[in-house]
C-alpha positions as CSV (number, residue, x, y, z in Angstrom):
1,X,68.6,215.9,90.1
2,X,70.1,212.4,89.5
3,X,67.4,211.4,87.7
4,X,67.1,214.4,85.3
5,X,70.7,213.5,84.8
6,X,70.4,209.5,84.3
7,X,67.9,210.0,81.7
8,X,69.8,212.8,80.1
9,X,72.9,210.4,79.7
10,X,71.3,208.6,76.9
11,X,72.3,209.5,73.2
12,X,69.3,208.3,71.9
13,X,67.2,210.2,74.5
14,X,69.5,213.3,73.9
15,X,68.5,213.5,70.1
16,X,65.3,213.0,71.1
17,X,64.8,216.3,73.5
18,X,67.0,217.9,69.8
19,X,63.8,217.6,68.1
20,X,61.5,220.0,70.2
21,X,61.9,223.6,68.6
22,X,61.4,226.2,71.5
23,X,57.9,225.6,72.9
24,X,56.7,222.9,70.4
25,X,54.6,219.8,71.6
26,X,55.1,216.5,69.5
27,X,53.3,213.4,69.4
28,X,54.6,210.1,70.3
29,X,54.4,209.4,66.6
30,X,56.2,212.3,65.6
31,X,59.1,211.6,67.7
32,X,58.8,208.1,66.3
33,X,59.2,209.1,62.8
34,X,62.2,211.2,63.5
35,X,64.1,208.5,65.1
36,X,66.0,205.7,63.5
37,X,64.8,203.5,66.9
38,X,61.9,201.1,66.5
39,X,58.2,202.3,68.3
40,X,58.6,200.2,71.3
41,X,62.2,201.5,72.1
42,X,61.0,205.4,71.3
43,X,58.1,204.5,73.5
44,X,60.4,203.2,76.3
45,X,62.8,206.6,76.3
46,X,59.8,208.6,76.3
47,X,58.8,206.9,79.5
48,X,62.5,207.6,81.3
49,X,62.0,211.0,80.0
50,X,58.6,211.9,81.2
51,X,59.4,209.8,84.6
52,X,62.4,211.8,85.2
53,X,60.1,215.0,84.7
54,X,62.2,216.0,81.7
55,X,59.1,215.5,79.3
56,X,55.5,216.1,80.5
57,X,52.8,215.0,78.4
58,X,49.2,215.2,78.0
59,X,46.8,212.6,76.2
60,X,44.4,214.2,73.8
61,X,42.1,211.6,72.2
62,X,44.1,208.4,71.0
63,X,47.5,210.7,70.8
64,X,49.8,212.0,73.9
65,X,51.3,214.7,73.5
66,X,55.1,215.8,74.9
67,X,57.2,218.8,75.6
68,X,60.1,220.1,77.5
69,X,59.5,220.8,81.0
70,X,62.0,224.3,80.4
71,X,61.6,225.5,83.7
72,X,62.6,222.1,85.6
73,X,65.9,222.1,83.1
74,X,66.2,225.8,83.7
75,X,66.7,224.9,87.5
76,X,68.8,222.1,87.8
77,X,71.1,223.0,85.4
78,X,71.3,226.8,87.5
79,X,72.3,225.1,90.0
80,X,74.7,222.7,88.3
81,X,76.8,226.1,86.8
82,X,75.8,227.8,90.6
83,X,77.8,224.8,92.2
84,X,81.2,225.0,89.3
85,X,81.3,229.1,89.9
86,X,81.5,228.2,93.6
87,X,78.3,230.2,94.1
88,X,76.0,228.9,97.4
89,X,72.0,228.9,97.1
90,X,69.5,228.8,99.2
């Protein structure tokens, strides 16, 4: 959960996640385009990202492709609100 967390704690990385409408997959380049950050430095959040298990990706020819893992979000942050209301879990 720390590391969802850590690389959620970024700005840049934050606005980054913003782009992905509800079940989309984007390109490297995409992403890229969209952000005011240089390639290398896109490149280098994506990694944080997808090491963290945020984004998963899948190369497809010369382009990866990423997209929200939804259900690993979906479950930490359950247990994040389960934890504030005081609720236990097994």
């Amino acid at each position: 959960m720390s590391d969802i967390f850590t690389a959620l704690g970024d700005e840049h990385r934050q606005r980054m996640l913003l782009l992905f409408e509800p079940g989309e997959r984007l390109t490297a380049g995409q992403i890229s385009d969209a952000s005011t950050l240089a390639r290398t430095t896109v490149s280098h959040h994506l990694k944080i990202l997808r090491q963290a298990n945020v984004l998963l990706s899948e190369k497809k020819g010369k382009e990866v492709w990423f997209w929200i893992n939804k259900p690993l979000l979906e479950e930490t942050f359950a247990h994040v609100l389960n934890y504030v209301r005081g609720e236990t879990h097994d």
